[in-house]
C-alpha positions, 0 to 999 in steps of 0.5 A: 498497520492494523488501523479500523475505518478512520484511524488513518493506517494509510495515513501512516503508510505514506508518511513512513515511505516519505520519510524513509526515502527523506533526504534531509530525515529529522530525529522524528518526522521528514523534512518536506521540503526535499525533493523526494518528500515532494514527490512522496506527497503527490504518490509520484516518488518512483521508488514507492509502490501502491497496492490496494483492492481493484476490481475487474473492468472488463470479462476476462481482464485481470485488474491491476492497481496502476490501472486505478493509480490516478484516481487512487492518487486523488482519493489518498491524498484528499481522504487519507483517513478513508475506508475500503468502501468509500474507495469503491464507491468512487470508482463505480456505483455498481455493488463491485467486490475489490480484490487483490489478484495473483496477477498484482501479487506477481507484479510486486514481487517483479517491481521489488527485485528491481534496484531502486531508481532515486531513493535509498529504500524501495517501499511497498504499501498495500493497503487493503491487505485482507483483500488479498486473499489465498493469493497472499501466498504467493508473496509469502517468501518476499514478505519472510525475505525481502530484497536488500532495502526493501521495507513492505508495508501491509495496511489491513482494517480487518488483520483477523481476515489477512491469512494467518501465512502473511500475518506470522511474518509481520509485525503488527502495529496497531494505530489507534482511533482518533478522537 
């Protein structure tokens, strides 16, 4: 999704991982009310996974996005038309540059050759996409070929600094402003 600042992209993403694991689907929305939308709408379904630019706590501690899960959790669901830099500014005070490391790359491709635990789908947002950076690369062959029922969402404000390698991949949909 290529969404600027306040035009909800990560909005989106979660509503389309509750509906793909929706368990009572509508022609065009999810119910809500089964047991997997519950757990999509608290960020709690073990089949969704979250991805978003991290920075590093401690020298020499490669940062990872469950380490910041919980208050990520808290930050999406009150402020799901939020930016890159409201995120960071409620994690520190501090003029801290988020990333998305080898390391959290190496992890997604791990979680996503595991079989999906409760829901059809295994769904994978990263949302901050463009602050993957040159370790993009290394989900290059899981983004081309995903495992079966696997559906990887890429969220970015910024898709001209996404590397062109993972946006030749995509598909690009642009969610527009809102008024």
């Amino acid at each position: 999704f290529h969404a600027y600042s306040g035009a909800g992209g990560l909005a989106m993403a979660l509503a389309l991982s509750q509906y793909l694991q929706c368990e009572n689907k509508g022609d065009d929305d999810s119910c809500g009310i089964c047991n997997a939308c519950k757990k999509s709408s608290r960020m709690i379904h073990p089949d969704i996974h979250y991805t978003f630019p991290v920075f590093t706590q401690k020298s020499g501690t490669p940062p990872k996005s469950n380490d910041f899960l919980v208050p990520f959790r808290k930050f999406a669901i009150e402020t799901p038309y939020s930016d890159y830099f409201t995120w960071i500014s409620t994690l520190t005070e501090e003029n801290k540059q988020g990333n998305i490391s080898a390391e959290e790359a190496r992890y997604i491709i791990k979680q996503l050759n595991m079989k999906a635990y409760e829901g059809d789908y295994k769904v994978q947002i990263i949302w901050g996409a463009e602050y993957l950076g040159k370790e993009g690369n290394i989900l290059l062959k899981l983004i081309e070929e995903p495992p079966p029922n696997t559906v990887i969402i890429l969220v970015a404000e910024n898709p001209e600094e996404v590397l062109p390698t993972i946006l030749s991949r995509t598909q690009i949909i642009a969610v527009p402003a809102l008024d």
